[in-house]
N, C-alpha and C positions, 0 to 999 in steps of 0.2 A: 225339403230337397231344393237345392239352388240350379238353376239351367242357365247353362250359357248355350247365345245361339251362333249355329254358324253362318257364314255371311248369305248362303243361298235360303238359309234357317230368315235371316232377319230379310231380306228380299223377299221370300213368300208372305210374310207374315204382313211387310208394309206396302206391299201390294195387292191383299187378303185374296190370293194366289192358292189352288188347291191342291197346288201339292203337299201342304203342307195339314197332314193329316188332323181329323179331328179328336185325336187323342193328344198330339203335341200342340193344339191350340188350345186343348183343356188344362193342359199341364201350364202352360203357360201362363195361362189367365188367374189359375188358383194357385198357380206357383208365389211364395211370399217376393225372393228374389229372383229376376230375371236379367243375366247381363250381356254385352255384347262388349266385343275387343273392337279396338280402334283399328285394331289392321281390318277389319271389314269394311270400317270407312275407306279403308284405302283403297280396297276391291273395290266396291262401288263405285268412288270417285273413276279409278283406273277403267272399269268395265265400261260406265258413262264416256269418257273422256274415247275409246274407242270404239263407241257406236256400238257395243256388244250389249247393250242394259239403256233402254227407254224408262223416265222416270216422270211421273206427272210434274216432280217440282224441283228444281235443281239438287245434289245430293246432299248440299247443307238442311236446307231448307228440307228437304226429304226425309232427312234423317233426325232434325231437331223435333218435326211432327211425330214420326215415331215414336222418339226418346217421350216423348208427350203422353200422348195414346195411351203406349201399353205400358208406363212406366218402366221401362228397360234403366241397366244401371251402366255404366260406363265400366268396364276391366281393367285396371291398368295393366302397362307393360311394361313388368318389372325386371330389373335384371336377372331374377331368379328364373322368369319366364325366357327369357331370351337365350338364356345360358343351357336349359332344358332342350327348350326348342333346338338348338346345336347340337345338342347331345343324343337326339332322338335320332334312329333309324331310318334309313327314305324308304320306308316302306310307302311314304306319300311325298311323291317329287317337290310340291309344293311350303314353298318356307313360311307361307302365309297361313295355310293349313296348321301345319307344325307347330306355330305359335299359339293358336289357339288350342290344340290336342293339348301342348305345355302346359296352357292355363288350366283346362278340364283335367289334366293330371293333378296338380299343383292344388290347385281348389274344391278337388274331391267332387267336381259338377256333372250335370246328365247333359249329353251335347245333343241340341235338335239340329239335325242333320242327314242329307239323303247321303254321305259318303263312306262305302263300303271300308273305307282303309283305318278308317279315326277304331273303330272294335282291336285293330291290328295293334293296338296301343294297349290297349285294357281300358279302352275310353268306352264308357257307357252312353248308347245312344238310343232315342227315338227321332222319329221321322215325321 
């Protein structure tokens, strides 16, 4: 099974934060592939940039240690994704959200995430 996290997914985890339950840090660890979308890097940056998200290490440098750590993969953002992501329902106001549901649509993945709306997709989630 492949997991993509979402960005509050990849925040707990690189913060080793509890919300982020001990079933989806199991999943993750034995999971073979784990990836993360580049628009999380953008949340981050963006949530940092105003003072909503304290980070021990600026969000490059924050986020290349992750990519480290847990071996996380990089998701591209393809136009297949993009085009999806527009297609989609606002059942979730968020276009950032949306792109990532597209990619866990698209790539058949289990999304680690606390957001109620990503199910409202047919996206399969832990928490």
């Amino acid at each position: 099974m492949s997991i993509l996290l979402d960005t509050c997914a990849l925040i707990w985890l690189g913060n080793g934060d509890s919300a982020l339950s001990l079933d989806a840090r199991q999943m993750i660890e034995e999971s073979e592939m784990v990836y993360v979308s580049p628009i999380s890097l953008w949340e981050v940056s963006n949530k940092c940039r105003k003072g909503k998200l304290q980070l021990k290490f600026p969000p490059r440098e924050w986020f290349d240690r992750i990519l480290q750590r847990h071996q996380l993969k990089i998701l591209p953002l393809t136009n297949e994704v993009m085009f999806r992501a527009g297609e989609l329902h606002e059942y979730h106001k968020d276009p950032a959200d949306r792109m990532i549901i597209a990619s866990a649509l698209i790539g058949g993945f289990v999304v680690v995430t606390a957001d109620r709306n990503f199910p409202l997709y047919g996206v399969q989630t832990i928490k």
